[in-house]
C-alpha positions in Angstrom: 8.3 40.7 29.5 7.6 37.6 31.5 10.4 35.1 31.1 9.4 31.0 29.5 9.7 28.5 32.2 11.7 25.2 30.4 12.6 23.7 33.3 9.9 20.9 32.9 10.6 20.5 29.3 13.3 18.0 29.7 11.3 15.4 31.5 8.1 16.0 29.1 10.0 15.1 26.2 11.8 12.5 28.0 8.3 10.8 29.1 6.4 11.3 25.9 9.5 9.8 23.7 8.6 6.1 25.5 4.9 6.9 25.4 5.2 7.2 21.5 7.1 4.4 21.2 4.6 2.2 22.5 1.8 3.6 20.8 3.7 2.9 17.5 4.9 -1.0 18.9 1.0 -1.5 19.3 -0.7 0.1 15.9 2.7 -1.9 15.0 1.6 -5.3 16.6 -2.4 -4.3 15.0 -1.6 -4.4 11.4 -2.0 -6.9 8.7 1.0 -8.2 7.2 0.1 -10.1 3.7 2.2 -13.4 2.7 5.2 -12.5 -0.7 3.5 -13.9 -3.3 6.2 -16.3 -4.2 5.2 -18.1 -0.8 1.9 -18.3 -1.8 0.3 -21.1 -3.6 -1.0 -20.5 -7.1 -4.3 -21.5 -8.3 -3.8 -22.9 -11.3 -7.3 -22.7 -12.6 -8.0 -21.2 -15.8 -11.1 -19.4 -17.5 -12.4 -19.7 -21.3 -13.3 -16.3 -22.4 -14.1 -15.7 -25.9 -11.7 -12.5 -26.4 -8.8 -14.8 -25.8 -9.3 -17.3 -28.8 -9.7 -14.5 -31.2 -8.9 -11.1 -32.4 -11.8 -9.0 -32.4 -12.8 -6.0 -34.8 -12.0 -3.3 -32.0 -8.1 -4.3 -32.2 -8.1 -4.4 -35.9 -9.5 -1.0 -36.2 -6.7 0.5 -34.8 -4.4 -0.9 -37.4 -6.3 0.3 -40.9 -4.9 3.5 -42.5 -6.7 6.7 -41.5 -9.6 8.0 -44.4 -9.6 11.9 -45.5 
């Protein structure tokens, strides 16, 4: 049975450890990094709509007892 030649193992895995690394640093350095929302200004602009002034029927349906 032929025997497995490892000698050039070392220095592969030596090489591609560096060569990942800067593949990661650069998808790294290509990403999108969003602001924390505390730093982030709030718009303090508010909409009207008409389900938040009153209860409607479909939440009070929930509440009446069950008919046989």
């Amino acid at each position: 049975m032929p025997q497995l030649n490892t000698s050039t193992w070392f220095i592969t895995i030596m090489t591609m450890l560096p060569a990942l690394y800067l593949i990661m640093q650069l998808k790294l350095l290509n990403m999108n990094y969003y602001l924390n929302p505390s730093q982030k200004i709030p718009n303090m602009q508010t909409f009207n709509s008409p389900w938040q002034l009153k209860w409607t029927k479909i939440y009070l349906l929930h509440l009446q007892p069950q008919h046989s």
